[in-house]
C-alpha positions in Angstrom: 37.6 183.0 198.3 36.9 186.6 196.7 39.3 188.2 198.4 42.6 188.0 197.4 44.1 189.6 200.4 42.6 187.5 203.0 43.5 184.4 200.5 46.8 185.0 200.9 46.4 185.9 204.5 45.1 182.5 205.2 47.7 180.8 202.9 50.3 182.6 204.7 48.8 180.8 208.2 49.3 177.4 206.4 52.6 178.0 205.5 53.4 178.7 208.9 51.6 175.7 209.9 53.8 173.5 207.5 56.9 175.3 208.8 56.9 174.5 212.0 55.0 171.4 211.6 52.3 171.9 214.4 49.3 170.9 213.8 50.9 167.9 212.4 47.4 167.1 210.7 48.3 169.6 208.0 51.4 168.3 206.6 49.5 165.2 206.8 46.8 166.5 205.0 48.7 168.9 202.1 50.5 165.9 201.4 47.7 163.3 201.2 46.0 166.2 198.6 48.9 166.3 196.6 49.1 162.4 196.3 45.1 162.5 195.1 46.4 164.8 192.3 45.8 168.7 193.7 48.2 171.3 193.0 49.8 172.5 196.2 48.1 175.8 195.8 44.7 174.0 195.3 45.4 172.0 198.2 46.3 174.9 200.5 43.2 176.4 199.0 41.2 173.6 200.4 42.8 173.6 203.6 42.3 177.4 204.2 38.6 176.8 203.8 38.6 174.6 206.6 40.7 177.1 208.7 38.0 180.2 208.2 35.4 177.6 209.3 37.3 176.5 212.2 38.2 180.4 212.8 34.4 180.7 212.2 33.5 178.3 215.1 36.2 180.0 217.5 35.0 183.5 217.4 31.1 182.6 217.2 31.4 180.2 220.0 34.1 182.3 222.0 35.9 179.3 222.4 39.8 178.1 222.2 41.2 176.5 218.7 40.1 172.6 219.1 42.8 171.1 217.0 41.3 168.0 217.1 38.5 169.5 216.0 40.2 170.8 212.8 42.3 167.5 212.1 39.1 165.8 212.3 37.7 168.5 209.2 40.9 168.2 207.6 40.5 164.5 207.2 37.5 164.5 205.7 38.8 167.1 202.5 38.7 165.3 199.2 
């Protein structure tokens, strides 16, 4: 991610996701990074990477957020 602003942009979305813990699947997923030894900045990293796709798939496909969708993507970050 180039661009610093939209980094922290998406990081920023995260963060609210982990607040108010909805989806679930990101706590979930943040803290299964961190156990496999990721920073928690690396580990947001690679969780935002999976949001811009699933924002990606939203706007391209003119369809509503599928969270299950993005849980599924998020389990499958290593």
């Amino acid at each position: 991610m180039a661009n610093q602003r939209m980094k922290s942009k998406l990081i920023e979305v995260i963060d609210n996701q982990l607040n108010i813990n909805e989806p679930e699947c990101t706590r979930v997923t943040l803290d299964r990074l961190i156990d496999s030894g990721y920073k928690e900045q690396e580990a947001k990293e690679k969780i935002a990477t999976v949001l811009v796709e699933e924002m990606y798939d939203v706007m391209k496909q003119g369809t509503p957020f599928d969270e299950e969708r993005y849980c599924s993507k998020l389990a499958k970050l290593t």
